[in-house]
C-alpha positions in Angstrom: 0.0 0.0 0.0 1.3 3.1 -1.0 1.6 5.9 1.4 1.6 10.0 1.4 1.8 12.7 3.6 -1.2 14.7 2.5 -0.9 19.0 3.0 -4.8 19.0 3.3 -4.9 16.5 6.4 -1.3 16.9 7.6 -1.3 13.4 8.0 0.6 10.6 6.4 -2.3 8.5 4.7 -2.6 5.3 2.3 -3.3 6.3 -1.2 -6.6 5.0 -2.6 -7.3 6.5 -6.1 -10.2 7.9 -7.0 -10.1 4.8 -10.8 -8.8 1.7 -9.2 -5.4 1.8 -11.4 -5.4 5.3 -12.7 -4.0 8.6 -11.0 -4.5 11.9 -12.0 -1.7 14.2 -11.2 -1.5 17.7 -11.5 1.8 19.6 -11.3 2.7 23.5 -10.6 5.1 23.9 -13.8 7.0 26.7 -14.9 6.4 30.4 -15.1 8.1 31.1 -18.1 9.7 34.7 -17.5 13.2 33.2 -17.3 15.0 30.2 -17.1 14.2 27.8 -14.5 16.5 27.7 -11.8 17.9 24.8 -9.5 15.1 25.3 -6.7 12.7 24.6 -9.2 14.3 21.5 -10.6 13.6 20.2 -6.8 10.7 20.5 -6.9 9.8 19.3 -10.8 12.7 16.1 -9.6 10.4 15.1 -6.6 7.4 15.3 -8.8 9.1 13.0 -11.1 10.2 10.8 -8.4 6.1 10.4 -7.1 5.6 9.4 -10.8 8.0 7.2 -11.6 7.2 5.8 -8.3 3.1 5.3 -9.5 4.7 3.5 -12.7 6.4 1.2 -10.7 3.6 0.5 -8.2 1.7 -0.7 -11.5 -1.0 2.8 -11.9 -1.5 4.5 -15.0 -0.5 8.2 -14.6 -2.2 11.1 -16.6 0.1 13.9 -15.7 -0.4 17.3 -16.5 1.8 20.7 -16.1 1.1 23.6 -16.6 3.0 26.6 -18.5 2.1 29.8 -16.8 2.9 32.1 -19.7 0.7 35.2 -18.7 0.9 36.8 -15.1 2.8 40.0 -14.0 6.5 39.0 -14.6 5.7 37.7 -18.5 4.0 40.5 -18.9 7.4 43.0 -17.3 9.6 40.9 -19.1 8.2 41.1 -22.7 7.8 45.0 -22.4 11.6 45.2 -21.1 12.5 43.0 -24.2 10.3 45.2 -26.2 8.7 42.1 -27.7 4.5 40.0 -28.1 4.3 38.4 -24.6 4.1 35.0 -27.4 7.6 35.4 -28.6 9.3 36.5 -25.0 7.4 33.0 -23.3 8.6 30.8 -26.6 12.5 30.8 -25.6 11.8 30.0 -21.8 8.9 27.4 -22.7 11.7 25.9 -25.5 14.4 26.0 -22.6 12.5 24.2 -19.6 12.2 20.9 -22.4 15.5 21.4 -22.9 16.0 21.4 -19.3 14.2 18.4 -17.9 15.2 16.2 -20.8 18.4 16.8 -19.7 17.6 15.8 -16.4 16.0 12.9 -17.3 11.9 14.2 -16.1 9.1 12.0 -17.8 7.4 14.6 -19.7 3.7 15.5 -18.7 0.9 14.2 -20.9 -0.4 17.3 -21.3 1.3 20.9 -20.9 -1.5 23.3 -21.1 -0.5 27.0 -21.9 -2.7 29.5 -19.4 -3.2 31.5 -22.7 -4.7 29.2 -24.3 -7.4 28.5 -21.9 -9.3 31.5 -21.3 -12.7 30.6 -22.0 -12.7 27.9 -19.7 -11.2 30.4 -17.0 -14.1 32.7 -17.9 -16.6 29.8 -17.1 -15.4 29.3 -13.4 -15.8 33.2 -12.8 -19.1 33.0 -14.2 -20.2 30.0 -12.0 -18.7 32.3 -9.0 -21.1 35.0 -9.9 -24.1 32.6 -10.2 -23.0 31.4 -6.8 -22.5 35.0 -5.0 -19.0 34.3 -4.2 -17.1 36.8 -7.1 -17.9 40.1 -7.4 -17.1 43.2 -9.6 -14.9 45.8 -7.3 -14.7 49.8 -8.6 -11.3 49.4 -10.4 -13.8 46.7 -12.7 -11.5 43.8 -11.7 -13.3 40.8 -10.4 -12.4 39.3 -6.9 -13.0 36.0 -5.0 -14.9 37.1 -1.7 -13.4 35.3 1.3 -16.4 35.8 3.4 -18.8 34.1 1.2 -16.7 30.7 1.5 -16.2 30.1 5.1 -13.9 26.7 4.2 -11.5 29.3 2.9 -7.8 28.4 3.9 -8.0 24.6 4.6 -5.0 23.4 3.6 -3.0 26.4 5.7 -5.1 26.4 8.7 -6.1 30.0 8.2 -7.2 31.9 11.1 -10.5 33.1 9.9 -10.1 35.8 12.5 -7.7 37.1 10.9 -8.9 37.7 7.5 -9.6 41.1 6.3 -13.0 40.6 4.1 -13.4 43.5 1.4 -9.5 44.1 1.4 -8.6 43.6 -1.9 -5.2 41.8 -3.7 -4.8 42.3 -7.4 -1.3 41.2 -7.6 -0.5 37.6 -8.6 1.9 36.7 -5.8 1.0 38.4 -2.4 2.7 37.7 1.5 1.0 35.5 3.4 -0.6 38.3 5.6 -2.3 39.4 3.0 -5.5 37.2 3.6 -7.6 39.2 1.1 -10.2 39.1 -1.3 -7.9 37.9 -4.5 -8.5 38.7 -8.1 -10.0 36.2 -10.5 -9.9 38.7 -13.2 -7.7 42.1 -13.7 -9.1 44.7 -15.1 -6.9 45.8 -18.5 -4.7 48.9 -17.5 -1.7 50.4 -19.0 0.8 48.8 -18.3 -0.3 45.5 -19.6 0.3 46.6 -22.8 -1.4 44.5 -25.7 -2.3 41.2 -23.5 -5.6 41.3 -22.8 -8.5 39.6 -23.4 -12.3 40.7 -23.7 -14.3 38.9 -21.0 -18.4 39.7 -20.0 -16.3 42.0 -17.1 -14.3 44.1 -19.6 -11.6 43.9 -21.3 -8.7 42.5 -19.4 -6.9 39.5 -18.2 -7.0 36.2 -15.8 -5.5 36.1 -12.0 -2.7 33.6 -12.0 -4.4 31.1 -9.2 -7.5 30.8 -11.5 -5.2 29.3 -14.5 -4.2 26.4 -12.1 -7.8 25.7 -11.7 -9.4 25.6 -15.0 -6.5 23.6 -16.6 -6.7 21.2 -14.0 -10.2 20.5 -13.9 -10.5 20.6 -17.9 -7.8 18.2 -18.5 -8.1 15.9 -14.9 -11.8 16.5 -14.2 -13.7 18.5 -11.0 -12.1 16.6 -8.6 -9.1 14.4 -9.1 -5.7 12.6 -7.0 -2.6 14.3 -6.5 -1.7 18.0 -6.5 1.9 18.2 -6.4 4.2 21.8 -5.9 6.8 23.5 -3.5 5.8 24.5 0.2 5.9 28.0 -0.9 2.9 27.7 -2.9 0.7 26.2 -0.3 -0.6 30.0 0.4 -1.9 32.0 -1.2 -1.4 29.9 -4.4 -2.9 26.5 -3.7 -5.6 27.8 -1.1 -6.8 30.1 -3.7 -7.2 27.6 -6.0 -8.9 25.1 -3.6 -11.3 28.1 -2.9 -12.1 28.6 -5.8 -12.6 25.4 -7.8 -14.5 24.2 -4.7 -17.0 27.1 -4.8 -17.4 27.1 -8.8 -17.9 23.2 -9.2 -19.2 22.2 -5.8 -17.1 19.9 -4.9 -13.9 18.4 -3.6 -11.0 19.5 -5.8 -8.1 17.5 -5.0 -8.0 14.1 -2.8 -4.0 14.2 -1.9 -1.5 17.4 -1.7 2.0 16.7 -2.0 4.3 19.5 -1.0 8.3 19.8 -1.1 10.3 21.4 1.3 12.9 24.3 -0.2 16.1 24.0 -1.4 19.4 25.5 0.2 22.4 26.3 -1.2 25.8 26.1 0.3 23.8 26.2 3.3 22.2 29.1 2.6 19.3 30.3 0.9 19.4 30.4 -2.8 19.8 34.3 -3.3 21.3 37.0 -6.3 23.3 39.0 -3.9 25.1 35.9 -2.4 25.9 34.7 -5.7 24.5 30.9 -5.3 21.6 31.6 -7.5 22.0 28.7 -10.3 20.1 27.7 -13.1 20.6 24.8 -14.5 23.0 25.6 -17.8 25.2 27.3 -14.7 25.8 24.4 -13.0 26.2 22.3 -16.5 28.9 24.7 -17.5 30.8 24.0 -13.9 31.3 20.7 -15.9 28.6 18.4 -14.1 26.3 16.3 -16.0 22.8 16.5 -15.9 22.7 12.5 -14.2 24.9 14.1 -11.5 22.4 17.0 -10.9 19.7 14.5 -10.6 21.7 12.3 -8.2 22.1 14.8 -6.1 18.4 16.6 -6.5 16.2 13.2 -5.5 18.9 12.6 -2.5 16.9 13.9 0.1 13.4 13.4 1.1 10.7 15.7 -0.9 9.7 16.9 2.6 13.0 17.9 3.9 15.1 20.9 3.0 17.5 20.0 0.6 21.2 21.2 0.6 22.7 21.7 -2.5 26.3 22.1 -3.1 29.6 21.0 -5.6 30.8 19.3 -3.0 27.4 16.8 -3.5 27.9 16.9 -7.2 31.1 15.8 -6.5 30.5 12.9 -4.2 27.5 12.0 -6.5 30.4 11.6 -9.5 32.4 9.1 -7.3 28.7 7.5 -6.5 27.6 7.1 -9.9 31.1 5.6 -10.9 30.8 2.9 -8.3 27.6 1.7 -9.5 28.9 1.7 -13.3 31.6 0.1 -12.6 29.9 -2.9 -10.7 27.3 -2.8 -13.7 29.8 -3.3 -16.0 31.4 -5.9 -14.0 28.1 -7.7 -14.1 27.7 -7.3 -18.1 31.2 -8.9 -18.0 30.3 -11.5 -15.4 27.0 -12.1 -17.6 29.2 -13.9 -20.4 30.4 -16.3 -18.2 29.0 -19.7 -16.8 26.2 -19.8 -14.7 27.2 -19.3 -11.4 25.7 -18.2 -7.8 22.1 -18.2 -8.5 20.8 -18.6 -5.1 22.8 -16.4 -3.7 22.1 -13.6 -6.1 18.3 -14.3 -5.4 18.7 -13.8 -2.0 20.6 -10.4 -2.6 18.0 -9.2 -5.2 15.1 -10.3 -3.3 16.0 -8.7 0.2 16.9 -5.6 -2.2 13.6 -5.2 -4.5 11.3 -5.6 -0.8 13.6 -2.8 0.9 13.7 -0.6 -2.5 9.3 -1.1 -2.8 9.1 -0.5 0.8 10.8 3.0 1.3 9.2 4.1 -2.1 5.9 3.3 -1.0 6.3 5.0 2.8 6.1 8.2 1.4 8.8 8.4 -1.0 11.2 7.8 1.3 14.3 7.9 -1.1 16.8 7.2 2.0 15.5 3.8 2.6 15.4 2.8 -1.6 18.6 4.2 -1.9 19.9 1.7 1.2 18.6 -1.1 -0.9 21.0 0.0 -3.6 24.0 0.5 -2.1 23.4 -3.3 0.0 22.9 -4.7 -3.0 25.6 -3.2 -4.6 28.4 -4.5 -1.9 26.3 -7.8 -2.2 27.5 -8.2 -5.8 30.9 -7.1 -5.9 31.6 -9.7 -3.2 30.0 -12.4 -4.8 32.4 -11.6 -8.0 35.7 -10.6 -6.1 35.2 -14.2 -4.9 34.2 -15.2 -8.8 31.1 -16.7 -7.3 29.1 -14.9 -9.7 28.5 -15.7 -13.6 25.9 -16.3 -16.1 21.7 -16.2 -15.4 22.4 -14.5 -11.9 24.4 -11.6 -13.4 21.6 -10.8 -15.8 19.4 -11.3 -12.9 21.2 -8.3 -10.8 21.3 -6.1 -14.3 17.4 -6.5 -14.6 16.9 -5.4 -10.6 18.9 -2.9 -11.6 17.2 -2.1 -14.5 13.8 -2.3 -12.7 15.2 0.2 -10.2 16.4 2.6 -12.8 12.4 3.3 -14.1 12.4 5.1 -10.8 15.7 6.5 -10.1 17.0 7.0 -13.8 20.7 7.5 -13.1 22.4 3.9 -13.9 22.7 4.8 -17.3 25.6 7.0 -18.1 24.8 10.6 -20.0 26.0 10.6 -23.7 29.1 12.2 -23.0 30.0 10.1 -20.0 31.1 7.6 -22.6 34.7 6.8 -22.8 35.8 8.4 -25.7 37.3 6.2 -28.7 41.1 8.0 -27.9 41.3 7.2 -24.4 39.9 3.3 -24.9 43.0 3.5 -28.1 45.1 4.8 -25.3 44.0 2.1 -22.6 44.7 -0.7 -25.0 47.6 0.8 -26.1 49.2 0.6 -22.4 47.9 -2.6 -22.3 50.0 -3.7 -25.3 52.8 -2.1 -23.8 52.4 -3.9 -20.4 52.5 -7.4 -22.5 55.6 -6.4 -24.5 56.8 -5.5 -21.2 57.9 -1.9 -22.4 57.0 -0.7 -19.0 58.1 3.1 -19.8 55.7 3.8 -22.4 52.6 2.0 -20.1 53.6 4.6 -17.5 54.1 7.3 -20.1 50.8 6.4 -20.9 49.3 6.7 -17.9 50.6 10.1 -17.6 49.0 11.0 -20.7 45.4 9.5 -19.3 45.7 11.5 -15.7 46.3 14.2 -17.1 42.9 14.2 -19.4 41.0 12.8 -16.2 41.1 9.2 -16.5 42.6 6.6 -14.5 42.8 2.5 -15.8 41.3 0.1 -13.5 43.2 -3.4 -14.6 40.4 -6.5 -14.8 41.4 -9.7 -15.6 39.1 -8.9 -18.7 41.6 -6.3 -19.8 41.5 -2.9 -18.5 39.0 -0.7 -17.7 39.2 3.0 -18.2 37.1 5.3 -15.9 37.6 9.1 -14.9 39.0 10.8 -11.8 
């Protein structure tokens, strides 16, 4: 049984879908203004991690992301680049593929764009009307009224005391004090510029927390499983869009809300002015891979702040190299006679049950991760002792395999290949070694430090791997 801890109930419950098999999942995607930075690939990593982990578990995922291309910083950044809102949005929407392709993120079924989808956004405010819950303020932008839905702030815990009915908040992204009357629809002003739309209100354009909600329900239905984004958009983003879904179609919105915890820095939070602000091209042009980054991203559990530093990219490099080289010890170990079958049933067994058993309590990553690494020393003593071969090597490589639908980082990135000059080099000190001209293997060597790679000798003949 597969466990979460749901935001709504603040309690760790079993997961029952609402199609036996099926799961719905929404995700809070990118607002493309800029690139996406490394906080935000958290977030979109541990939402790949609760899919991947739904694949495994044997459910059929319909997984949809949004692309929030109009709110007030598209709409700054395509005046400052003097630019249609459509052509500033294109790069950034182009980049985040690029992005989590690199990282290796299952791409969503469906990536609505929030422009696109104005009618349906128009329908909801219209159903809010009809219910007495939106209004029409003097600046002619329509508002959500937090006193006409009393269930208003659930998933926070809002302090109903404490809200300030009639107080209005026409900005997209407002402090958590402000528990005000938020806009459903903005009335067209100057600076928008050309983006606006005409709407039964007036001419103008959606809030940003009503996109979320009519993409969702268009595309997952009124009421659907899993909800998915970072802690920071519990308020006012999500409990906007619970009010307001709730209110328009009468019913529950979401059934599980799965929140990540913030990502640090260096120890610090991710800021500009202390110059640990990464995107992700920064931290590819420090050298690292993208299968590194990921390592490193799905380390820690989605609910726990996550530290991110070189100094993890660089352990998850000496990581990532022990687990290909015992892969490719196993691809060698595959060729030979069967040998060790029980024993490497016994290892794989022990280490699918641990691996199923931390995914499923909660995504705990720690506990799957444990599996690996067990397994891992399991198998390299079972071949240092050649006590290995055949059936039960393939055996390991398909747990492994299995594994990898969830993790996605045994397989080495395209230009973690050894290139064809330093395998010519490798066998070329090899050659050396057997006409015993010892100076040139060592000359050799040299020449293979100093371009980052070191030679493992194998009794299968040697085995290049980098530093």
């Amino acid at each position: 049984m597969l466990k979460f801890y749901n935001s709504l109930s603040h309690l760790p419950e079993d997961y029952k879908s609402i199609e036996e098999g099926k799961t719905g999942l929404y995700t809070c995607g990118p607002t493309v203004y800029n690139f996406a930075h490394i906080g935000n690939f958290r977030c979109y990593m541990f939402e790949d991690l609760l899919k991947r982990t739904l694949l495994y578990f044997g459910y059929k995922v319909k997984h949809v992301m949004n692309l929030t291309d109009v709110d007030d910083k598209t709409i700054k950044g395509s005046q400052n680049a003097g630019i249609p809102l459509d052509d500033f949005t294109k790069k950034y929407k182009q980049a985040f593929f690029d992005d989590i392709k690199t990282l290796r993120i299952i791409p969503a079924d469906v990536y609505p764009e929030a422009t696109r989808h104005i009618p349906e956004m128009i329908e909801i405010i219209k159903a809010l009307f009809d219910k007495g819950i939106a209004y029409q303020a003097e600046d002619k932008s329509v508002y959500f009224s937090i006193a006409k839905w009393p269930k208003y702030g659930q998933l926070v815990h809002i302090d109903h005391s404490q809200m300030r009915s009639g107080v209005r908040v026409k900005m997209d992204e407002y402090a958590k004090e402000s528990v005000a009357d938020f806009a459903l629809w903005k009335a067209y002003d100057e600076n928008d510029g050309d983006v606006a739309w005409d709407s039964p209100w007036g001419k103008g354009r959606p809030g940003w927390h009503l996109e979320c909600s009519a993409m969702s329900s268009k595309y997952l239905g009124k009421t659907f499983d899993i909800h998915c984004g970072g802690i920071d958009n519990m308020f006012p983003h999500h409990a906007d869009e619970i009010a307001q879904s709730e209110a328009a179609n009468g019913c529950k919105f979401v059934n599980y809300w799965l929140h990540c915890a913030h990502l640090m820095v260096e120890g610090q939070k991710m800021s500009k002015s202390l110059g640990n602000f990464f995107t992700l091209r920064d931290i590819l042009d420090k050298g690292y891979t993208g299968r590194e980054i990921r390592w490193v991203l799905i380390g820690a559990h989605y609910r726990q702040s996550l530290n991110f530093s070189m100094k993890a990219l660089d352990d998850a490099r000496t990581a990532l190299q022990r687990i290909d080289t015992t892969l490719q010890r196993l691809k060698e170990a595959a060729a030979k006679p069967d040998k060790g079958i029980d024993e490497a049933k016994a290892a794989l067994d022990k280490a699918e049950k641990q691996f199923a058993n931390g995914l499923a309590d909660d995504l705990n990553i720690s506990e799957a991760l444990a599996a690996v690494f067990d397994l891992l020393r399991e198998l390299n003593k079972l071949m240092d002792n050649d006590a290995l071969g055949g059936k039960a090597a393939q055996l390991a490589l398909d747990t492994f395999a299995k594994m990898d639908t969830v993790l996605a980082v045994f397989t080495p990135d395209s230009g973690d290949s050894i290139p064809q000059e330093i395998i010519d080099l490798a066998n070329e000190r090899q050659a050396a070694r057997k006409a015993k001209n010892f100076a040139r293997a060592d000359e050799i060597r040299g020449i293979l430090d100093a371009k980052g790679w070191i030679v493992e000798d194998t009794p299968n003949g040697p085995r290049p791997k980098r530093k």
